[in-house]
PAFI-705257 format. One record per atom (N, C-alpha, C, O, CB): atom name; z, x, y; residue in three letters. Coordinates in nm, 3 decimals, m for minus. Each point is the difference from the previous one (the first is absolute). Glycine has a CB too. Example, Ala and Ser with C-alpha at 12.3 -4.5 7.8 and 13.67 -1.06 7.14 Angstrom:
REM PAFI-705257
ATOM atom      zz      xx      yy res
ATOM    N   0.780   1.319  m0.569 ALA
ATOM   CA   0.000  m0.089   0.119 ALA
ATOM    C   0.000   0.090   0.120 ALA
ATOM    O   0.066   0.104  m0.002 ALA
ATOM   CB   0.059  m0.293  m0.115 ALA
ATOM    N  m0.197   0.154   0.222 SER
ATOM   CA   0.006   0.082   0.119 SER
ATOM    C   0.073  m0.077   0.109 SER
ATOM    O   0.017   0.051   0.111 SER
ATOM   CB  m0.232   0.067  m0.174 SER
//
This chain:
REM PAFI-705257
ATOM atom      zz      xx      yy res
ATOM    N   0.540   1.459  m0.076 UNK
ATOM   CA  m0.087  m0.104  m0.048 UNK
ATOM    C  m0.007  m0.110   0.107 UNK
ATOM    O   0.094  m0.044   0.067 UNK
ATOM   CB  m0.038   0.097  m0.312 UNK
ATOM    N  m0.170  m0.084   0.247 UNK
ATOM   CA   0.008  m0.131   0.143 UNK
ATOM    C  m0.003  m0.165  m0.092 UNK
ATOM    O  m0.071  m0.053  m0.086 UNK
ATOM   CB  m0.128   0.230   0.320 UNK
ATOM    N   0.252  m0.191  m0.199 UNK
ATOM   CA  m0.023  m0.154  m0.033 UNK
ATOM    C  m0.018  m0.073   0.057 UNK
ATOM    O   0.099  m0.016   0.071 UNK
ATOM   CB  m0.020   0.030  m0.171 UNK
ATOM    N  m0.193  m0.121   0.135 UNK
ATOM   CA  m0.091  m0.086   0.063 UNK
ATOM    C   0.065  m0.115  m0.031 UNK
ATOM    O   0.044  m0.013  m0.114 UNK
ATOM   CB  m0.255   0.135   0.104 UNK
ATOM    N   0.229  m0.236   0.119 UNK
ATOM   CA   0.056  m0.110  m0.029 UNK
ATOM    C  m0.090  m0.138   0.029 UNK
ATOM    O  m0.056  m0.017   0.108 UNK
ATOM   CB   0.269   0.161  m0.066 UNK
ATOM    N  m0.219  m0.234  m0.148 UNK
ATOM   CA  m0.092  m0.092   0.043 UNK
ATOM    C   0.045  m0.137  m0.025 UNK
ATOM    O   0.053  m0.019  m0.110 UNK
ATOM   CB  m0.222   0.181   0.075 UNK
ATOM    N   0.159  m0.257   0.112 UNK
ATOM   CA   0.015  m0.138   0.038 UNK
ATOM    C  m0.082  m0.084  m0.048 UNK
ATOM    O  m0.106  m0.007   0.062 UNK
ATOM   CB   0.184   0.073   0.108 UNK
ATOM    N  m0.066  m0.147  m0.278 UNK
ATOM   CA  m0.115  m0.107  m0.036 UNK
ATOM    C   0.059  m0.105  m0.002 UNK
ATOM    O   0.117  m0.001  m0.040 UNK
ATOM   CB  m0.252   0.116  m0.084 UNK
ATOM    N   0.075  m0.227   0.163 UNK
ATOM   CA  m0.010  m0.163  m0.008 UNK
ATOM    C  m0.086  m0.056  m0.066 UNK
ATOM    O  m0.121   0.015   0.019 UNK
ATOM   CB   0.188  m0.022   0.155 UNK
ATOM    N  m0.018  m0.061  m0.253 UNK
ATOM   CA  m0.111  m0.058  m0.097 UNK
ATOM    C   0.067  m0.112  m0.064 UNK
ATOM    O   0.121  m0.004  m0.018 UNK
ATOM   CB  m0.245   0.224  m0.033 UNK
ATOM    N   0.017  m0.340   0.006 UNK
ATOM   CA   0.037  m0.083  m0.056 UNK
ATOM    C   0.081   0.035  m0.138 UNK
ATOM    O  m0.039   0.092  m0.072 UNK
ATOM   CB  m0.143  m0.196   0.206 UNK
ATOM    N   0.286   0.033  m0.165 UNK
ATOM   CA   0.068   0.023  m0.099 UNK
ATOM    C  m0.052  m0.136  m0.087 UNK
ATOM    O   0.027  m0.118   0.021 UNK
ATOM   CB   0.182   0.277   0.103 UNK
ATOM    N  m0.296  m0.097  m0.231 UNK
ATOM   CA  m0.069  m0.025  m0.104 UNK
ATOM    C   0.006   0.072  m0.097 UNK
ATOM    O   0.029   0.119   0.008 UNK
ATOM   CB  m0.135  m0.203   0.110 UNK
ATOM    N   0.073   0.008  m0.255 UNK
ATOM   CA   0.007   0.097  m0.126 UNK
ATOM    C  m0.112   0.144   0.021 UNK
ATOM    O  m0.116   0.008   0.041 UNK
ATOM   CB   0.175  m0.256  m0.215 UNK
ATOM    N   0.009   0.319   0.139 UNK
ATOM   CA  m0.085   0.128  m0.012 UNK
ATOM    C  m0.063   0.099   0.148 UNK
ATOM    O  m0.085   0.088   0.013 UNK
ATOM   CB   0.016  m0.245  m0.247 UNK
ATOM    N   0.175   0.079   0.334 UNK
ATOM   CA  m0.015   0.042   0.157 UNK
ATOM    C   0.026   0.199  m0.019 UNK
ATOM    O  m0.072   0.092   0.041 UNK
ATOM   CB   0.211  m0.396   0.100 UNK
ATOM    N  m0.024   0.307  m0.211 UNK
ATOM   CA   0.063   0.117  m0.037 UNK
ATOM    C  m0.053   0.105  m0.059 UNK
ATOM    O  m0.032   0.110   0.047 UNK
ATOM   CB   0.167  m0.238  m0.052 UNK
ATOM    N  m0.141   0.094  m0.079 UNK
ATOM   CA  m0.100   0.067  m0.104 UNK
ATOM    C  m0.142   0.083   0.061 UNK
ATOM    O  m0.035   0.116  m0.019 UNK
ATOM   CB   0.122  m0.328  m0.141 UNK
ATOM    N  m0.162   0.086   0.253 UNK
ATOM   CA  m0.114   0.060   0.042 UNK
ATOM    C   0.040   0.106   0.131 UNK
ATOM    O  m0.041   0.115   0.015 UNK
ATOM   CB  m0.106  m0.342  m0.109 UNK
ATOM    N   0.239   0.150   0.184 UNK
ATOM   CA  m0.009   0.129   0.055 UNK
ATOM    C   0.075   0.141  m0.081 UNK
ATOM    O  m0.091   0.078   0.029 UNK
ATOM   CB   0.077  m0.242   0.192 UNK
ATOM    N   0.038   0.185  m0.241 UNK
ATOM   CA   0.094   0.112  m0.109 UNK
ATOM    C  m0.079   0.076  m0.032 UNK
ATOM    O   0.008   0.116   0.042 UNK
ATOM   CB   0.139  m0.237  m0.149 UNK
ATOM    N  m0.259   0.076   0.016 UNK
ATOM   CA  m0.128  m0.008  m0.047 UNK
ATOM    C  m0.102   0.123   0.098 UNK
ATOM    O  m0.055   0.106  m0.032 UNK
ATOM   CB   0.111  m0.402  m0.049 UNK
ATOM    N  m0.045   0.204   0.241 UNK
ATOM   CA  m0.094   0.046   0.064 UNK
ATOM    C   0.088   0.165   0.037 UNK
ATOM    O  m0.037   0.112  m0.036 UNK
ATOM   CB  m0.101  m0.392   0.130 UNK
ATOM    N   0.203   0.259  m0.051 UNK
ATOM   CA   0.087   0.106   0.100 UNK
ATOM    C  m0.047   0.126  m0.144 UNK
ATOM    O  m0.081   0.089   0.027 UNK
ATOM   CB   0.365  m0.268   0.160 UNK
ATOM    N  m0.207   0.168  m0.368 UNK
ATOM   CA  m0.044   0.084  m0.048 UNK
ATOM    C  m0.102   0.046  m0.054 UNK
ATOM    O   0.000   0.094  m0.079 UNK
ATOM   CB   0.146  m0.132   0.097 UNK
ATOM    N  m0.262  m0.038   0.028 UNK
ATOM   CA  m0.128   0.007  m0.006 UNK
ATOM    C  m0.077   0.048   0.095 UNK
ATOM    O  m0.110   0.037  m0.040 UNK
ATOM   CB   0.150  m0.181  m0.076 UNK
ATOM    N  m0.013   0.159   0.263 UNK
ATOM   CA   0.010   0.088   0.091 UNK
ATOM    C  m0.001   0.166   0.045 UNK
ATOM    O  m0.056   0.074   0.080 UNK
ATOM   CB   0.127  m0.276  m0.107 UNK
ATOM    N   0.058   0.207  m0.112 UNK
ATOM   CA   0.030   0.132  m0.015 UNK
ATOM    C   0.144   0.016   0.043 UNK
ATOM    O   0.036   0.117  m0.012 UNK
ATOM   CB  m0.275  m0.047   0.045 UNK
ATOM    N   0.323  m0.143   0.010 UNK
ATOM   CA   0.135  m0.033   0.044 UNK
ATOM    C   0.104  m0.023  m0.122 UNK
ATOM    O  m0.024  m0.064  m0.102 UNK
ATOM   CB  m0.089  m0.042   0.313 UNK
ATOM    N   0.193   0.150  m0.190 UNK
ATOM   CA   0.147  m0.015  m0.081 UNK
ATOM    C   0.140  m0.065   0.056 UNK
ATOM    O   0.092   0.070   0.043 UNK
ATOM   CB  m0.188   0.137  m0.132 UNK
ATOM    N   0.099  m0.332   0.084 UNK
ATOM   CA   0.127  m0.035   0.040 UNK
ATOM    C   0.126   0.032  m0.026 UNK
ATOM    O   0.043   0.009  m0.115 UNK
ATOM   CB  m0.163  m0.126   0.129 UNK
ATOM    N   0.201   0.140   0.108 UNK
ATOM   CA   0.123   0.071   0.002 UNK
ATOM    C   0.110  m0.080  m0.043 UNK
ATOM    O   0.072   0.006  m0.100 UNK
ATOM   CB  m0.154   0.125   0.269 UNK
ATOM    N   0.077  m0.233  m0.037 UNK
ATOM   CA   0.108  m0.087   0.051 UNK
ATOM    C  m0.042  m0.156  m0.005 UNK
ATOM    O  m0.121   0.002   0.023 UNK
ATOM   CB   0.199   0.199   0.135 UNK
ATOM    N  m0.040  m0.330  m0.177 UNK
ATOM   CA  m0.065  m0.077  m0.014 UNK
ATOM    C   0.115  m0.122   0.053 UNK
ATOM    O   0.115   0.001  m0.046 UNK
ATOM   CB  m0.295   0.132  m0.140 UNK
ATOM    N   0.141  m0.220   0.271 UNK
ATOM   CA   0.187  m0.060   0.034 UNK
ATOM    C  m0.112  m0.185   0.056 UNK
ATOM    O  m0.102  m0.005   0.070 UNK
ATOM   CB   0.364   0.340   0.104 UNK
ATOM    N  m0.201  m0.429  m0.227 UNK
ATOM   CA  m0.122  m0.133  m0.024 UNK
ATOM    C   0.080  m0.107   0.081 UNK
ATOM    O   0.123   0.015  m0.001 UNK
ATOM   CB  m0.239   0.029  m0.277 UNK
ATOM    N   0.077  m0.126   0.331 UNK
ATOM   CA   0.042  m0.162   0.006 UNK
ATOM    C  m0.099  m0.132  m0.016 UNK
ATOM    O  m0.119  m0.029  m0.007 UNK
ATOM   CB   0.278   0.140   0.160 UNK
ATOM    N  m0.066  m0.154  m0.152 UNK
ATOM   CA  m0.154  m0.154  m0.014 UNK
ATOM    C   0.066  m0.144   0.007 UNK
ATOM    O   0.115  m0.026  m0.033 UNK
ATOM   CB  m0.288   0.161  m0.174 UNK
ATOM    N   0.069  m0.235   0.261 UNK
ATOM   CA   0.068  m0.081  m0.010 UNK
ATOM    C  m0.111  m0.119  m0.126 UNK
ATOM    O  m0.069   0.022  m0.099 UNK
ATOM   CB   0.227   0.059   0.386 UNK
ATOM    N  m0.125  m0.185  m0.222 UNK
ATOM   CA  m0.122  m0.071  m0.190 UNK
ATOM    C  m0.158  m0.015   0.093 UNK
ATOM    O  m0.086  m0.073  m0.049 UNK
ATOM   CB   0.315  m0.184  m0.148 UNK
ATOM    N  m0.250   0.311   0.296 UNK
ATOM   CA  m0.193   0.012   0.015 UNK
ATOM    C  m0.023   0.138   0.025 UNK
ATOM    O  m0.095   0.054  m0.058 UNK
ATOM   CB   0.030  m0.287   0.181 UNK
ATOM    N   0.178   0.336  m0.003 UNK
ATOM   CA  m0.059   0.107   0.006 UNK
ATOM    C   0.103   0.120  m0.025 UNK
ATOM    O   0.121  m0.012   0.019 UNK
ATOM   CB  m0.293  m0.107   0.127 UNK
ATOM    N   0.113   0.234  m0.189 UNK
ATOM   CA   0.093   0.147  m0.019 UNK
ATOM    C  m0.030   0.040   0.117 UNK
ATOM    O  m0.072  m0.050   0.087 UNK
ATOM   CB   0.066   0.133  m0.325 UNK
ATOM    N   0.103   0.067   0.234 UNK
ATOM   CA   0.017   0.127   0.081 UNK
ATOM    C   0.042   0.086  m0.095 UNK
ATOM    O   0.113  m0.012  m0.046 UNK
ATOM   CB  m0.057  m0.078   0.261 UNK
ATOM    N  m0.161   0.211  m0.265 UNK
ATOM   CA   0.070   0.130  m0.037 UNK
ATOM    C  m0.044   0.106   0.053 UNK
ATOM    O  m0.115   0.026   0.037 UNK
ATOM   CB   0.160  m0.103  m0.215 UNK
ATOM    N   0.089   0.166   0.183 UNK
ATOM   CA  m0.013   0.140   0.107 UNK
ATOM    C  m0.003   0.123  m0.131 UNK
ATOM    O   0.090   0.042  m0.072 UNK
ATOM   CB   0.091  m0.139   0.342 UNK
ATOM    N  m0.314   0.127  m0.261 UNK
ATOM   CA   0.033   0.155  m0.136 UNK
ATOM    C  m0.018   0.086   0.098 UNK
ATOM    O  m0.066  m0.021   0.101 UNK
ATOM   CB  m0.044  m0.019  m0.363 UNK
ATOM    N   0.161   0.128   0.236 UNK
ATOM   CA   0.050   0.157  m0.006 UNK
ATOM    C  m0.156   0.038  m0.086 UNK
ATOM    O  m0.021  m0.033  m0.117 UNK
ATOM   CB   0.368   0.033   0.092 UNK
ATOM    N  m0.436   0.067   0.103 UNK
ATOM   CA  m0.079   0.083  m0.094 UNK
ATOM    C  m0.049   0.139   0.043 UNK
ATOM    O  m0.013   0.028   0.119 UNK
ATOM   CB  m0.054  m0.241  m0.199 UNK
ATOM    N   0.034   0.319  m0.043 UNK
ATOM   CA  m0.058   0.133   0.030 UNK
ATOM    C  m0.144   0.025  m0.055 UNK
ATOM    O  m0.010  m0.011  m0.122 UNK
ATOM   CB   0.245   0.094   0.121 UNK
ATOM    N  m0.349  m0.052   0.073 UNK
ATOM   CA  m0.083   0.081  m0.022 UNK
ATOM    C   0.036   0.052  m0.130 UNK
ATOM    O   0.115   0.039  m0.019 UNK
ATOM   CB  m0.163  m0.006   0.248 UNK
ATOM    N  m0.088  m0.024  m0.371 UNK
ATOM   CA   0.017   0.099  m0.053 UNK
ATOM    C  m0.091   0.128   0.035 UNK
ATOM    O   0.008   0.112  m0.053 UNK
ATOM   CB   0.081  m0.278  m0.097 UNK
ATOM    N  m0.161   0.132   0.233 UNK
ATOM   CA  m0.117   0.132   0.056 UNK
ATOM    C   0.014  m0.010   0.173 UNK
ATOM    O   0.014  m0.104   0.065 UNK
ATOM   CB  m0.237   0.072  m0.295 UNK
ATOM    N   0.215   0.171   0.283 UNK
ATOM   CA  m0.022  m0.044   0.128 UNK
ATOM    C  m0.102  m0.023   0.045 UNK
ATOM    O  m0.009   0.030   0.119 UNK
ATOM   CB   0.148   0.050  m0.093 UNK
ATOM    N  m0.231  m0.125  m0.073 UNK
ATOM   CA  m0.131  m0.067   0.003 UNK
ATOM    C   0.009  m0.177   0.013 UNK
ATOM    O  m0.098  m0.068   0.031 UNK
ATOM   CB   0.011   0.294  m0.189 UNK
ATOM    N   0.220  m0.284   0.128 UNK
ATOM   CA   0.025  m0.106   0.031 UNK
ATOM    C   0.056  m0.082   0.118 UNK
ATOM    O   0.090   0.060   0.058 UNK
ATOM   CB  m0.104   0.014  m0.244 UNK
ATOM    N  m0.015  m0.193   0.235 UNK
ATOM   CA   0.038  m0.013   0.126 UNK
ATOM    C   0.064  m0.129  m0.011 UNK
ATOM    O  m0.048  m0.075  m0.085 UNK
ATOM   CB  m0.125   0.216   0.198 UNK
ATOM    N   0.258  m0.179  m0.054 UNK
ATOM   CA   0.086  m0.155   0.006 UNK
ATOM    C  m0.107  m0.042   0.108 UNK
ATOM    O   0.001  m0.123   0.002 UNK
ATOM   CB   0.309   0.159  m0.047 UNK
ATOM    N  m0.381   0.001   0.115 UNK
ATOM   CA  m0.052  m0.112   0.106 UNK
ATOM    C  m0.096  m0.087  m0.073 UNK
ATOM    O  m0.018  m0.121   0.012 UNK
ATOM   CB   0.035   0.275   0.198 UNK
ATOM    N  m0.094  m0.042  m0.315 UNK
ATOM   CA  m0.119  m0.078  m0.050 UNK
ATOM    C   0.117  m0.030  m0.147 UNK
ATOM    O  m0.032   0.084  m0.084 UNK
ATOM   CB  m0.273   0.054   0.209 UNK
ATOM    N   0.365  m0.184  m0.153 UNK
ATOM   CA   0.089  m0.054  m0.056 UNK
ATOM    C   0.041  m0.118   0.023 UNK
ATOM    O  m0.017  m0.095  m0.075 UNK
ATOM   CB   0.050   0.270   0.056 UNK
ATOM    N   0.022  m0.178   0.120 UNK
ATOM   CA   0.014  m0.138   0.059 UNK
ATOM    C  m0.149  m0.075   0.040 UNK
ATOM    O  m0.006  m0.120  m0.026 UNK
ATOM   CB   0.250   0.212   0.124 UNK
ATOM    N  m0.309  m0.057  m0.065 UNK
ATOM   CA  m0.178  m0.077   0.031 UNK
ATOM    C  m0.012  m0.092  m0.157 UNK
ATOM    O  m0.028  m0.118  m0.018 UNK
ATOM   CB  m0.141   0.382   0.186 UNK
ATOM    N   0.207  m0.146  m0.274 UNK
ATOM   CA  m0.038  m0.076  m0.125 UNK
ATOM    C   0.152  m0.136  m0.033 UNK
ATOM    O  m0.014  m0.120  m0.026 UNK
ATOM   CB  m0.158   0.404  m0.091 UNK
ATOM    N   0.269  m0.227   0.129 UNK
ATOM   CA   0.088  m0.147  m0.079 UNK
ATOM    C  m0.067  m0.070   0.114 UNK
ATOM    O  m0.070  m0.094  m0.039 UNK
ATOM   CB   0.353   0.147  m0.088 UNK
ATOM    N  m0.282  m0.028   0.308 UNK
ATOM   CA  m0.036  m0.149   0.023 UNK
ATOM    C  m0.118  m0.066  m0.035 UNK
ATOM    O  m0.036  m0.095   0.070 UNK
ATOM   CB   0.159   0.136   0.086 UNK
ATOM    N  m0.187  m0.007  m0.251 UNK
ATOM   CA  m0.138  m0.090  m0.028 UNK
ATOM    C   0.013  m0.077  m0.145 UNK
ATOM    O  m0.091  m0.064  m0.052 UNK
ATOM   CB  m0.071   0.250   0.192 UNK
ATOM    N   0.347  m0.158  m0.219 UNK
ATOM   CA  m0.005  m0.037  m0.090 UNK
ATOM    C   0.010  m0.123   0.008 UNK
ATOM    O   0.039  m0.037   0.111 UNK
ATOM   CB   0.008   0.210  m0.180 UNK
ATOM    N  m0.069  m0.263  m0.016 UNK
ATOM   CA   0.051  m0.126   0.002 UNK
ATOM    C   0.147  m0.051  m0.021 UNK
ATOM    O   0.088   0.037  m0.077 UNK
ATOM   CB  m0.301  m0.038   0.019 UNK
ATOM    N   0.208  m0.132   0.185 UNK
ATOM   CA   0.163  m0.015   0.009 UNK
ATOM    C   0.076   0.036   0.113 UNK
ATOM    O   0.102  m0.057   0.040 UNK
ATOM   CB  m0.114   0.097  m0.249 UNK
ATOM    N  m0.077   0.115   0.288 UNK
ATOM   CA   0.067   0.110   0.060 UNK
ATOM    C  m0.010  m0.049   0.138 UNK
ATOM    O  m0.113  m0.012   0.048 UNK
ATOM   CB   0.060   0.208  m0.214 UNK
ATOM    N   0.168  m0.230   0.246 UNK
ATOM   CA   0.016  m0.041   0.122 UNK
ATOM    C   0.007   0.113   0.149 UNK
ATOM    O  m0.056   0.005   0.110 UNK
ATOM   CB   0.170  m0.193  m0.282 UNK
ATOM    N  m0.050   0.238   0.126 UNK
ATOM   CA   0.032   0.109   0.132 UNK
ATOM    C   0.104   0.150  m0.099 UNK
ATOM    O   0.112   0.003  m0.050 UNK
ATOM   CB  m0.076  m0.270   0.314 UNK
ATOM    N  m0.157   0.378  m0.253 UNK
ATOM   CA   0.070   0.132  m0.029 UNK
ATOM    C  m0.024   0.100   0.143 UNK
ATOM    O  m0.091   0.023   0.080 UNK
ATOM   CB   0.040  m0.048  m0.376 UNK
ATOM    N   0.229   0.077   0.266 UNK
ATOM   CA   0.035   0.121   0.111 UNK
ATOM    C   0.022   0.082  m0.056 UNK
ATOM    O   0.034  m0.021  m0.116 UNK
ATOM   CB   0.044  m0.061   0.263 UNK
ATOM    N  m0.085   0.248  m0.090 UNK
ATOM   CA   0.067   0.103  m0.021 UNK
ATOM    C   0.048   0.068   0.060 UNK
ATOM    O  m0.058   0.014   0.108 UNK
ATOM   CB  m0.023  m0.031  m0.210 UNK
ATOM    N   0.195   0.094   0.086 UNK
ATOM   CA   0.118   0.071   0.082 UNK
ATOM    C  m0.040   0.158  m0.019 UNK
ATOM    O  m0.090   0.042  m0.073 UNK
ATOM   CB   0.302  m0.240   0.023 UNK
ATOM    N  m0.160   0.243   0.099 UNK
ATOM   CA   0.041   0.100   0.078 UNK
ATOM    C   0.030   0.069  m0.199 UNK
ATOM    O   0.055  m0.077  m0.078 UNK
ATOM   CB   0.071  m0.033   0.429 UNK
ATOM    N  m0.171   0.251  m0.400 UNK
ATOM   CA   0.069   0.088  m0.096 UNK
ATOM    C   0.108   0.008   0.006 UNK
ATOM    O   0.047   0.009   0.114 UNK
ATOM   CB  m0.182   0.092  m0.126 UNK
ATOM    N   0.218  m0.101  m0.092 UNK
ATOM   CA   0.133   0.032   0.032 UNK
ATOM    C   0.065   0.142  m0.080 UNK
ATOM    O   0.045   0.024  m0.112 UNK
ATOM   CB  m0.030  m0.299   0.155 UNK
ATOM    N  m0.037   0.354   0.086 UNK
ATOM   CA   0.029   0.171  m0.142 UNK
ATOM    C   0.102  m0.052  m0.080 UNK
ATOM    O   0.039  m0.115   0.020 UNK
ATOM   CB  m0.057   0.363   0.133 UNK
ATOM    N   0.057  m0.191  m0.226 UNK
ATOM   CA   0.093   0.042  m0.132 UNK
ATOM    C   0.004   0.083  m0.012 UNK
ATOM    O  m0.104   0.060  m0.027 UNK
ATOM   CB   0.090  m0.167  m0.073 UNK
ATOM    N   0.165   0.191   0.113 UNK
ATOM   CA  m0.006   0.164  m0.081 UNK
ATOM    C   0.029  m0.054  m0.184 UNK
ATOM    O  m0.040  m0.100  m0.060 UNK
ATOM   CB   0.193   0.295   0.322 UNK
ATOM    N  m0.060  m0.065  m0.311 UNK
ATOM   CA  m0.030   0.005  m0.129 UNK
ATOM    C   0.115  m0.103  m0.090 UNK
ATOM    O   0.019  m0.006  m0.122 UNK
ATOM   CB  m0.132   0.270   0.172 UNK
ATOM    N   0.173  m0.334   0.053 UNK
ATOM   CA   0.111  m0.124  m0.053 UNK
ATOM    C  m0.070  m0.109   0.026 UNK
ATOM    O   0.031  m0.058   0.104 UNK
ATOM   CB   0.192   0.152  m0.054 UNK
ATOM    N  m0.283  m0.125  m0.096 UNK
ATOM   CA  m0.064  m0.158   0.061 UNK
ATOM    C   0.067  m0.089   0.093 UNK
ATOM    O   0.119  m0.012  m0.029 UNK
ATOM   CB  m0.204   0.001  m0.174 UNK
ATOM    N   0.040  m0.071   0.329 UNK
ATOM   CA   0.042  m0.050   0.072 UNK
ATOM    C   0.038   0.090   0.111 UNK
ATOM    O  m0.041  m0.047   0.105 UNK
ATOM   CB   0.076  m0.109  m0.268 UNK
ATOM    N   0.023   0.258   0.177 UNK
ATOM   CA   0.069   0.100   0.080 UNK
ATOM    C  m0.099   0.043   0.079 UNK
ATOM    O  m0.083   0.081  m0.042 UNK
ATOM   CB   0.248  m0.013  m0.110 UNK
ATOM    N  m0.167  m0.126   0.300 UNK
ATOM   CA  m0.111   0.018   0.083 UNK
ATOM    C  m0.041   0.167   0.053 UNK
ATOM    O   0.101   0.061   0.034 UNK
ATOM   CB  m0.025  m0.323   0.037 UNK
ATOM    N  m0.183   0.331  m0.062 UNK
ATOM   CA  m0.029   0.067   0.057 UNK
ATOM    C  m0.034   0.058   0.165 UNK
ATOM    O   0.026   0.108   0.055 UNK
ATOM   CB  m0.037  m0.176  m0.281 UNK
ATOM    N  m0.051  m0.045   0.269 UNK
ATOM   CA  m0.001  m0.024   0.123 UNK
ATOM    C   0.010  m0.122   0.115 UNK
ATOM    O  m0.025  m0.116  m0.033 UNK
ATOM   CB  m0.062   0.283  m0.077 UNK
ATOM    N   0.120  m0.138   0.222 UNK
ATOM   CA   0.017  m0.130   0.104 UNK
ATOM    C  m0.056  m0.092  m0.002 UNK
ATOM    O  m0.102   0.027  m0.063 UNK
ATOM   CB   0.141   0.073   0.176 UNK
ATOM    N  m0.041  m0.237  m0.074 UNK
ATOM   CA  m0.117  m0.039   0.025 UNK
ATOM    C  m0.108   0.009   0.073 UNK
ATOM    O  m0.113  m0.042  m0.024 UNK
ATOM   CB   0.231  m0.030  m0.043 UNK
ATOM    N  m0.057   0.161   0.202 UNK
ATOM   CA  m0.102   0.017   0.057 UNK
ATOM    C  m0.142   0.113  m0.037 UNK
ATOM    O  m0.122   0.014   0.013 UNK
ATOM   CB   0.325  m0.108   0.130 UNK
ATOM    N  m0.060   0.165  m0.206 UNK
ATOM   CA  m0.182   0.115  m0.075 UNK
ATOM    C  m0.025  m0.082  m0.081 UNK
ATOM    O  m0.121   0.023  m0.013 UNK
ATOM   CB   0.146   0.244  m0.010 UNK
ATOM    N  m0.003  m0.354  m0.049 UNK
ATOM   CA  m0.102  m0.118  m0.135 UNK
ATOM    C  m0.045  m0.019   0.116 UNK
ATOM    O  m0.031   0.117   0.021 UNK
ATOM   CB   0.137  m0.258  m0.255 UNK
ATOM    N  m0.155   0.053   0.386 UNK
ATOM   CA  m0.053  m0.094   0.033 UNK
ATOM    C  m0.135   0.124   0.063 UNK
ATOM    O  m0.119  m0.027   0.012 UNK
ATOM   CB   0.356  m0.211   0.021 UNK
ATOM    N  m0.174   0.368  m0.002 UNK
ATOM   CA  m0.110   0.113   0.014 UNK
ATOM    C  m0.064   0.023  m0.097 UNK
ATOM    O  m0.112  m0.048   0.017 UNK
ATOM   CB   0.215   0.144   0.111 UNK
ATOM    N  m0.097  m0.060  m0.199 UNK
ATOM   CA  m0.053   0.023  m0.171 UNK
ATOM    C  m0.112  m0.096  m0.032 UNK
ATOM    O  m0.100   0.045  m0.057 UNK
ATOM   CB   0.341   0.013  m0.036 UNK
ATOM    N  m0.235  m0.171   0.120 UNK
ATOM   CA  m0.076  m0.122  m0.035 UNK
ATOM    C  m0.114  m0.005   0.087 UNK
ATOM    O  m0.119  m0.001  m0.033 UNK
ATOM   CB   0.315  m0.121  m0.041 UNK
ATOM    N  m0.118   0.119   0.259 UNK
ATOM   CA  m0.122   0.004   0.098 UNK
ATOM    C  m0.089   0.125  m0.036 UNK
ATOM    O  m0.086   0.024   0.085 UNK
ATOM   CB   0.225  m0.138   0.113 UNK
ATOM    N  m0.137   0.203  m0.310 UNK
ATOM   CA  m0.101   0.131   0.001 UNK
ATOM    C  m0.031  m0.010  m0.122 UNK
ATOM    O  m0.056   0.098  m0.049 UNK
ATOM   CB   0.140   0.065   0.209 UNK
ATOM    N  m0.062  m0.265  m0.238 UNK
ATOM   CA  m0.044  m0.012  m0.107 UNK
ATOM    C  m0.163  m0.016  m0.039 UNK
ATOM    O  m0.065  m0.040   0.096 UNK
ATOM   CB   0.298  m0.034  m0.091 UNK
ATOM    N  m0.305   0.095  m0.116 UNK
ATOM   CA  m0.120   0.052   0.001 UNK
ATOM    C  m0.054  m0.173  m0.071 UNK
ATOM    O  m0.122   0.010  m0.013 UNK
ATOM   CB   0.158   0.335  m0.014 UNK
ATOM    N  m0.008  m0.431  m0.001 UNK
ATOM   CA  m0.050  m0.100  m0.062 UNK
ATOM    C  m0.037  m0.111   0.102 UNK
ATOM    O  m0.050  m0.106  m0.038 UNK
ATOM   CB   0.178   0.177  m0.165 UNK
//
């Protein structure tokens, strides 16, 4: 299973959360992993997410949270395989950083 990792900044406001959450499973995405900070004007949360079709793409994923409102600066990383224990890496980083440069999105 690959799991896609993504970086958002956003104002930390009521209902900042929610909407993106919102968007990502409205997308077609399922969050995995989800790990937050903030201070009292702005957040950072990093989810862990998977494709539910491979018809889905994190690039045009990220195009959409950054147009949400609030939304300061989104990144995305590198898949991170998983075999069948969660967390328990599959491959190097350097084949993730190959994998990605041939990626179709």
């Amino acid at each position: 299973m690959n799991i896609n990792n993504l970086t958002i900044e956003f104002d930390s406001a009521e209902g900042s959360i929610r909407r993106l959450l919102g968007v990502i499973e409205a997308r077609g995405f399922q969050v995995r992993t989800m790990t937050m900070g903030s201070d009292l004007e702005r957040a950072n949360i990093t989810v862990g997410i998977t494709p539910r079709d491979e018809g889905r793409c994190v690039n045009v994923l990220s195009r959409q949270i950054a147009r949400v409102s609030g939304v300061h600066h989104v990144a995305s990383f590198p898949p991170a395989m998983v075999g069948p224990s969660m967390g328990s890496p599959a491959m190097s980083s350097s084949a993730l950083a190959r994998e990605v440069a041939h990626g179709t999105c």
